[in-house]
C-alpha positions as CSV (number, residue, x, y, z in Angstrom):
1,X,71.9,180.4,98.8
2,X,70.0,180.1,95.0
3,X,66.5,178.9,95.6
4,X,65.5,176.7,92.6
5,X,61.8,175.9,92.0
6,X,61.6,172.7,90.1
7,X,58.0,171.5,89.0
8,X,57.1,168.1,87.8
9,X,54.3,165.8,88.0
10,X,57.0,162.6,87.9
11,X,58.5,162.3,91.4
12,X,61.2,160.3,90.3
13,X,62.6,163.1,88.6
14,X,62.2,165.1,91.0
15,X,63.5,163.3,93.2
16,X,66.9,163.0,91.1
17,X,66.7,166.6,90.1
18,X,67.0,167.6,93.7
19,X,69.5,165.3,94.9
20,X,72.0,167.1,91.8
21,X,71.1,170.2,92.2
22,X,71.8,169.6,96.2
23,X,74.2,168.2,95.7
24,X,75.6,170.9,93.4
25,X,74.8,173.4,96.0
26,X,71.3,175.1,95.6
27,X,68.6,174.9,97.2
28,X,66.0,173.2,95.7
29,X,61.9,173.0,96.3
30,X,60.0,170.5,94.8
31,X,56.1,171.0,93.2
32,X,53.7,168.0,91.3
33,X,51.2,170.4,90.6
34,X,51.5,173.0,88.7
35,X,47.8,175.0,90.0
36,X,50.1,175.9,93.1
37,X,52.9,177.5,91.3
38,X,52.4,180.6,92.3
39,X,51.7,180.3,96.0
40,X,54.7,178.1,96.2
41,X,56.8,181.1,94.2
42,X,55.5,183.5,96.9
43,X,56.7,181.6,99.6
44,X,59.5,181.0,98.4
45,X,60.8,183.6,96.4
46,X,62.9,181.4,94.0
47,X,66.1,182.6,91.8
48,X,65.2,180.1,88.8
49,X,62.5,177.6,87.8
50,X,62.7,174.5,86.3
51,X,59.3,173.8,84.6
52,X,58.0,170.4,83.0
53,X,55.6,171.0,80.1
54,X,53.5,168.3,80.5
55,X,52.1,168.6,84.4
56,X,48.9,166.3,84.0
57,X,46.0,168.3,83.0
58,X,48.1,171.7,82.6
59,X,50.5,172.8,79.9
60,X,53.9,174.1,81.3
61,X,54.1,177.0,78.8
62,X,50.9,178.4,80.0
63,X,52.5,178.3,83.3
64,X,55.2,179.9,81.9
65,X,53.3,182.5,79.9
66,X,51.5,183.5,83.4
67,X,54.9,183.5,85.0
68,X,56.1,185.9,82.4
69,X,53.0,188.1,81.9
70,X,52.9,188.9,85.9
71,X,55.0,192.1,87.2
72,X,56.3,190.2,90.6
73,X,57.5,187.0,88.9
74,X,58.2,188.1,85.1
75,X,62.6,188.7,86.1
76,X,62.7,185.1,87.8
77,X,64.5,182.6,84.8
78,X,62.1,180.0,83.8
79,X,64.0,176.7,82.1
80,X,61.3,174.5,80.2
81,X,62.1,170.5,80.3
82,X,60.4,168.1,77.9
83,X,60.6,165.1,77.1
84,X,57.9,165.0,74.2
85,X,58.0,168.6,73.3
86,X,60.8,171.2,71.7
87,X,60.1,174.9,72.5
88,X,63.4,176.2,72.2
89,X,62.2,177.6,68.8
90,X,59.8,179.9,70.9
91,X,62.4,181.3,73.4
92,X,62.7,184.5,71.9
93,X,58.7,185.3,71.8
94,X,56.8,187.0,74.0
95,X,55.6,184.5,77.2
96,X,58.7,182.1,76.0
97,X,60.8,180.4,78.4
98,X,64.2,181.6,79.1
99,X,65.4,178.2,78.1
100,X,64.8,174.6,77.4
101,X,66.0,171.3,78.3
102,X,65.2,168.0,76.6
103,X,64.3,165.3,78.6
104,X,66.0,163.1,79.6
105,X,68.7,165.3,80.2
106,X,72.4,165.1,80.8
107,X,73.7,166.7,84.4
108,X,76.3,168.6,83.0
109,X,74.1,170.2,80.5
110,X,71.3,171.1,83.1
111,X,73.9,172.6,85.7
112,X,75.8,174.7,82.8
113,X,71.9,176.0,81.5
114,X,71.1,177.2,85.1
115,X,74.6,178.6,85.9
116,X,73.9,180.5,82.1
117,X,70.5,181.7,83.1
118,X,71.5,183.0,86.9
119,X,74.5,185.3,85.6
120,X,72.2,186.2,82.7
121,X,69.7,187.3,85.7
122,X,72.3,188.8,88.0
């Protein structure tokens, strides 16, 4: 089964986040802070991440930058969501997310970006 890593420091949407993704078939673990992001990618080894840019008092595309920069964890697909920010001008540079998603986002547009970025990674 696809293991999908979906951090957020809003539990609500987490909490809807998980149910469609469930519900879509994946499974899906849940993070609020984002200084455990990499011990929760070691123990759980997942296919894709879903990753807020605004986590409290950490940026999401630092996250992602360390995510990209390190040699165990720099394949796995990182999607960006946002509600107040628009990186999908940065995609293509160095550290950039695989994608983005503006928040708040529609269900069929999250489920076709993850199916996109999981045959790109296959």
């Amino acid at each position: 089964m696809i293991r999908i890593l979906a951090v957020d420091d809003d539990n609500d949407i987490l909490e809807v986040i998980q149910y469609i993704l469930e519900e879509s078939g994946y499974e899906v673990e849940t993070l609020t802070d984002g200084h455990f992001l990499f011990d929760k990618i070691k123990e759980k080894q997942p296919d894709l991440i879903l990753l807020d840019i605004m986590l409290g008092n950490l940026d999401g595309r630092d996250l992602c930058k360390s995510v990209k920069a390190t040699k165990e964890t720099h394949n796995i697909p990182v999607i960006m969501i946002s509600a107040s920010h628009d990186v999908s001008k940065t995609l293509n540079q160095t550290g950039a997310p695989d994608d983005f998603i503006a928040k708040p986002f529609d269900i069929d547009v999250l489920l076709k970006t993850i199916n996109r970025q999981l045959n790109t990674a296959a």
